[in-house]
N, C-alpha and C positions, 0 to 999 in steps of 0.2 A: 504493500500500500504506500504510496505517495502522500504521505501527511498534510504537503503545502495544501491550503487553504479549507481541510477539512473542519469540521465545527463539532467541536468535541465539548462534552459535559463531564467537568469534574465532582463528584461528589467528595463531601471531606476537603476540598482545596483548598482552603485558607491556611492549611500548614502543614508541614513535615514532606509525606512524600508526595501528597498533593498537590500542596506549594511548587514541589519543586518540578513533577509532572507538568503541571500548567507553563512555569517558565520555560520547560524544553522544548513543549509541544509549541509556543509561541515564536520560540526560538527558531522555529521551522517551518513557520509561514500560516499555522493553523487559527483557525479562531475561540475562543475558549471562554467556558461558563463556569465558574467554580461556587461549589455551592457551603456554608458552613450554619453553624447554628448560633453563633453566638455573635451578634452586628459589631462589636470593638473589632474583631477579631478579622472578619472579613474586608473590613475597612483597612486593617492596618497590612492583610496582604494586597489589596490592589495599588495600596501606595505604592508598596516594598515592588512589586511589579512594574507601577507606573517608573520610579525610580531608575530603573531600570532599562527605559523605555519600550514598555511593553502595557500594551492596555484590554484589560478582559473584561468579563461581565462579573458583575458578584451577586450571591442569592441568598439570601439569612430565609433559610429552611431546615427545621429537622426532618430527615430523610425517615427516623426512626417510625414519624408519624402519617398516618395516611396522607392530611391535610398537606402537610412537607413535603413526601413525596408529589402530589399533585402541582404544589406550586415552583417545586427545581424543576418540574419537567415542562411547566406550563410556558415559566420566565424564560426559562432556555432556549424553548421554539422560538419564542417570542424574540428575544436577544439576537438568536443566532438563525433566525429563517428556517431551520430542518436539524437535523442532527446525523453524525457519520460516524464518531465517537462516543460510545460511554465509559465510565470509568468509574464504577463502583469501589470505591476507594474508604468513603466516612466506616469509621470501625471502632470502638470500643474494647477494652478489656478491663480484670480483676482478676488478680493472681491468687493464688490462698489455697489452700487446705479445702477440698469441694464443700465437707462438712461445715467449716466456720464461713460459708458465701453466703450472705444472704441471700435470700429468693429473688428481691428483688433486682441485684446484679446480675444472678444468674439470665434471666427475662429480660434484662436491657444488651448485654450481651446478643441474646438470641436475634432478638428484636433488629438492631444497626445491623450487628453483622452478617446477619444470615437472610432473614425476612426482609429487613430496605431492601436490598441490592435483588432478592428474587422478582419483589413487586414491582419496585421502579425497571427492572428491564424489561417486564411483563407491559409493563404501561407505556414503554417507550419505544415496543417493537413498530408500529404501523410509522413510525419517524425514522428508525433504522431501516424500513422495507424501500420505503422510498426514496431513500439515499441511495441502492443497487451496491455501494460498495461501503457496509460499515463491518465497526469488529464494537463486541464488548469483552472490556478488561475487568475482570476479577481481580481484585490485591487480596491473595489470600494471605500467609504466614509460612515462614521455614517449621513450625508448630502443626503445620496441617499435613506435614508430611513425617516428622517424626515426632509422637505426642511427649511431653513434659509433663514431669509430676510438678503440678502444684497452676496447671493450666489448661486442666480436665474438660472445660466450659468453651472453654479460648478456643482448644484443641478441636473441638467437637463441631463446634460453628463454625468453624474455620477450613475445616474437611470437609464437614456439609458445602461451604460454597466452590471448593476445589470442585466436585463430586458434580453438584448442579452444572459449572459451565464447564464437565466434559460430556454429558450430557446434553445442556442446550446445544452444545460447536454441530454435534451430529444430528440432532433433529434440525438445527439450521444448515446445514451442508447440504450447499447447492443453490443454496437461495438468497446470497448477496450478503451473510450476515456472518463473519466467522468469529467466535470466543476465544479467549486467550485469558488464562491463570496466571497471576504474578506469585511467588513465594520469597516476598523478603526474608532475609535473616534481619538480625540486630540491627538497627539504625537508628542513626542520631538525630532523632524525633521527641518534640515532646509528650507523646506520648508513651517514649523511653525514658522521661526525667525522673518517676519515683522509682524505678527499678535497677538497686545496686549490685545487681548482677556482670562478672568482669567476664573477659575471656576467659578466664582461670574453670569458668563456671557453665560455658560454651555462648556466653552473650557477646560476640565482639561487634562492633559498630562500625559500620560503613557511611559516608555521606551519603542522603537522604538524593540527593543530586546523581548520586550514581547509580539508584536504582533505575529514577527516573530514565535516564539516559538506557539502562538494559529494556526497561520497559517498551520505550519509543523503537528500540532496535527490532525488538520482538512484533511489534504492529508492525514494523516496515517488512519486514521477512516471513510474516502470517504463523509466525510460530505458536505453537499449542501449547506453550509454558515456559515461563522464565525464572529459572528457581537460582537465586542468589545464596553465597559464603562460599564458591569456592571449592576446591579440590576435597576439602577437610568433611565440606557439607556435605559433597559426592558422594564420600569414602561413608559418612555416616547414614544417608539413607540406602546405602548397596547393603550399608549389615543390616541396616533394622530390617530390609527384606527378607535375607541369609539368614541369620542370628539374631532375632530380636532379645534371645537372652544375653547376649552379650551386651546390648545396648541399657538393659533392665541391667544388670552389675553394674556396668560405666556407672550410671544415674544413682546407682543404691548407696554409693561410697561420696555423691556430690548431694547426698539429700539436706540433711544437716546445713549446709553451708548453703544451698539454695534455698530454702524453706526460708532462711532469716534476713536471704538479699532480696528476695521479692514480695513480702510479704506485706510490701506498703507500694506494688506495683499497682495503681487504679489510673486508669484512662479513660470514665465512662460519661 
């Protein structure tokens, strides 16, 4: 796909790897909608953008809610005349011990990460149909592909949306519309800031910019998944296939020391 001047919706855009999606995607001739919930927050990325010289549309919507969802999709036709890009991106997490989650984390959880992104692509396909050449991007997690204890919820929702767009790519194959699954690892996001989890612990952090950048790679070369960390990541989902008890050991000797780095990890 040829990005210049397609008209893409970012969900989640006013920061991390949103933010930085938006600037690449703009970077490259596209037009772009980013949508967030909180209005400081989305104001203070279209400056950080405009600064930059680049100018986008911005949407204070939660996606998590029907209403939200309706009106990022509504604005964005609106804004951008059609859509060719989505990019299910806004996400939420809560770290913790399943037992000590509240309920109501666990349902907001569900809710952003799993349920937005199903409904709003559901509500946005007759926009994608009519574009003949769009893709929707999944951002799932490096977590959706090897589960972590203490991110049971995370894990779960997170596999769920993996699982949905391998899924939709084939029921839409052939008809103008291809899916694509992102798997970040670690990144320097804020909603990485409460979580003291080092490398030591398998969290290491990459710029938020360079995901962005795998991402745009992956829509341009129609790839079916773009899973970030590297040879290390590689080498660890080859055994969790192989030997997932090996990876249950790895984990059993780092529980202790993770249980008390993430335990104040909340992004919701």
């Amino acid at each position: 796909m040829n990005i210049a001047s397609k008209r893409v919706l970012i969900t989640g855009g006013s920061s991390g790897i949103g933010l930085a999606l938006a600037e690449a995607f703009l970077a490259r001739g596209a037009r772009v909608a980013i949508s967030g919930r909180r209005p400081e927050r989305v104001t203070q990325a279209l400056d950080e953008l405009t600064a930059k010289g680049f100018a986008a549309h911005g949407i204070v919507a939660d996606v998590a809610t029907s209403e939200g969802r309706a009106a990022t999709l509504d604005q964005a036709l609106a804004a951008l005349g059609g859509l060719d890009i989505l990019v299910n991106n806004a996400g939420g997490v809560r770290a913790g011990r399943l037992e000590h989650t509240p309920e109501s984390e666990i349902l907001a959880m569900i809710e952003v990460d799993l349920v937005a992104p199903i409904l709003l692509t559901r509500a946005a396909l007759p926009a994608l149909r009519a574009s003949g050449d769009a893709v929707v991007v999944n951002v799932a997690s490096g977590i959706a592909l090897i589960g972590a204890p203490f991110y049971a919820t995370y894990a779960g929702v997170k596999s769920g949306l993996a699982r949905f767009g391998e899924a939709l790519r084939r029921e839409l194959k052939g008809e103008g519309i291809h899916v694509m699954t992102a798997y970040p690892a670690g990144t320097d996001t804020p909603m990485m800031a409460s979580n003291r989890a080092g490398p030591e612990l398998g969290f290491s952090r990459e710029p938020a910019s360079a995901v962005a950048d795998a991402i745009l790679e992956g829509i341009e070369s129609e790839a079916f998944e773009v899973i970030r960390g590297g040879d290390a990541r590689a080498q660890m989902i080859a055994l969790n296939r192989s030997d997932p008890a090996a990876i249950d050991a790895r984990l059993l000797a780092l529980k202790p020391a993770l249980e008390e780095a993430v335990k104040d990890h909340s992004a919701l």
